[in-house]
C-alpha positions as CSV (number, residue, x, y, z in Angstrom):
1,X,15.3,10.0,-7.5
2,X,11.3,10.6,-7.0
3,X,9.1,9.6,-9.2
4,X,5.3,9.9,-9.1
5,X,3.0,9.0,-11.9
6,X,-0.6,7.9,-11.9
7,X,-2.0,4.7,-12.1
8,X,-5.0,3.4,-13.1
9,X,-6.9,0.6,-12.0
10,X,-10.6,-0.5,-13.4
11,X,-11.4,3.1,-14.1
12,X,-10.1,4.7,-10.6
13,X,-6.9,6.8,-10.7
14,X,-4.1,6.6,-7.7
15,X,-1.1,7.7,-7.3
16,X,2.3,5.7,-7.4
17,X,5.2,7.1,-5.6
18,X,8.8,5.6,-6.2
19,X,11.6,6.7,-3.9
20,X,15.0,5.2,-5.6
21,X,17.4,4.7,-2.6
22,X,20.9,3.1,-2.3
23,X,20.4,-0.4,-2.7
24,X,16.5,-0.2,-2.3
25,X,13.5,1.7,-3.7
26,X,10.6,2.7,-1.5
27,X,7.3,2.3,-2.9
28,X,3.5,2.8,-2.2
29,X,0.3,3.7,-4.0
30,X,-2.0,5.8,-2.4
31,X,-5.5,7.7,-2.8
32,X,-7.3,10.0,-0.3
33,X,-8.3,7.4,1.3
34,X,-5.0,5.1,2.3
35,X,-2.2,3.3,0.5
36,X,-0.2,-0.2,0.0
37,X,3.7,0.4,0.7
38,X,6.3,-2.1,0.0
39,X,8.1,-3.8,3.1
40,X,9.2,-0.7,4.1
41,X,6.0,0.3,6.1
42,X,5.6,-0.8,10.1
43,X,1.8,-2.5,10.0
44,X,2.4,-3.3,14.0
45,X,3.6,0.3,14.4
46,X,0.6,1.9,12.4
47,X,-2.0,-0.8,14.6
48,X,-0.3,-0.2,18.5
49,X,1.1,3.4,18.8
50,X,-0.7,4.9,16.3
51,X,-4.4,3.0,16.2
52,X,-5.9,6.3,17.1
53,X,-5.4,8.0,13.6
54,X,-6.9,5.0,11.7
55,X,-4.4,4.8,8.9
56,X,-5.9,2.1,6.0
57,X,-2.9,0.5,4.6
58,X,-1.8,-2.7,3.6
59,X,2.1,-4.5,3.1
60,X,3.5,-6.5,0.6
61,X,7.2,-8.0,0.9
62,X,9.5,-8.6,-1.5
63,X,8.4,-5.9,-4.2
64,X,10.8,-4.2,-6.4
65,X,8.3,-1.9,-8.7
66,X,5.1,-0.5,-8.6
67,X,3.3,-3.8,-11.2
68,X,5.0,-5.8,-8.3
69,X,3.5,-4.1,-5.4
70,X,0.2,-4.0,-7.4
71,X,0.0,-7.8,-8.1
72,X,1.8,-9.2,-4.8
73,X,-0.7,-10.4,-2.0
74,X,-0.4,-8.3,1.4
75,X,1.6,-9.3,3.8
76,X,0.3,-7.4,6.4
77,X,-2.7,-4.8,7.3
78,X,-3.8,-2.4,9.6
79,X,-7.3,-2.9,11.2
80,X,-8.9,-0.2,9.5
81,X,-8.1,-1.8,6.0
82,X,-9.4,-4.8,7.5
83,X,-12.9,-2.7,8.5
84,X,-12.8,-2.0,4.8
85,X,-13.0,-5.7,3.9
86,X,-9.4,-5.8,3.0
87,X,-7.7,-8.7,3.5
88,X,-3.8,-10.3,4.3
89,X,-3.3,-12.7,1.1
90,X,-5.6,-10.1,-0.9
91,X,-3.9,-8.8,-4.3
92,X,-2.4,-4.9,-3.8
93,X,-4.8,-3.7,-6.7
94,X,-7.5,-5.5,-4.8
95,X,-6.8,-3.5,-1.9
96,X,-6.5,-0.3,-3.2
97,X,-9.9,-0.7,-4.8
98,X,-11.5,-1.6,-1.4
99,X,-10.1,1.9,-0.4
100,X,-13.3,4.5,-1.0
């Protein structure tokens, strides 16, 4: 099942996107501008093979909703997050708020 729904966060809206699998559930939240995923997303992938679309996104582990992914620090982030002053450690909500 797919579910998207918006979320709110200090007055911006983004969008959370929950993909229910067998045995897992893929998540991310995303605006125009880049997204946080759960474990699911490949932050060495997105930095070496493909640096030259300069996807901002960030990683957090062991997430199992979208509050989760919003409150757990990132794992993991691709250099252009990082150009954005976001942070590994730094709160998902955090991130996405970096993201203009």
């Amino acid at each position: 099942m797919l579910e998207m729904n918006p979320v709110t966060i200090n007055g911006e809206t983004f969008l959370a996107i929950t993909l229910k699998l067998p045995k897992t559930n893929f998540m991310a939240v995303t605006n125009e501008v880049g997204y946080i995923m759960c474990g699911a997303l490949d932050v060495g992938l997105l930095n070496a093979k493909l640096k030259e679309r300069k996807i901002v996104a960030g990683r957090a582990v062991g997430v199992r909703t979208i509050e989760q992914l919003l409150e757990a620090p990132l794992e993991s982030i691709t250099y252009e997050a990082e150009a954005l002053g976001i942070t590994v450690g730094m709160k998902g909500k955090d991130a996405l708020l970096k993201m203009k």
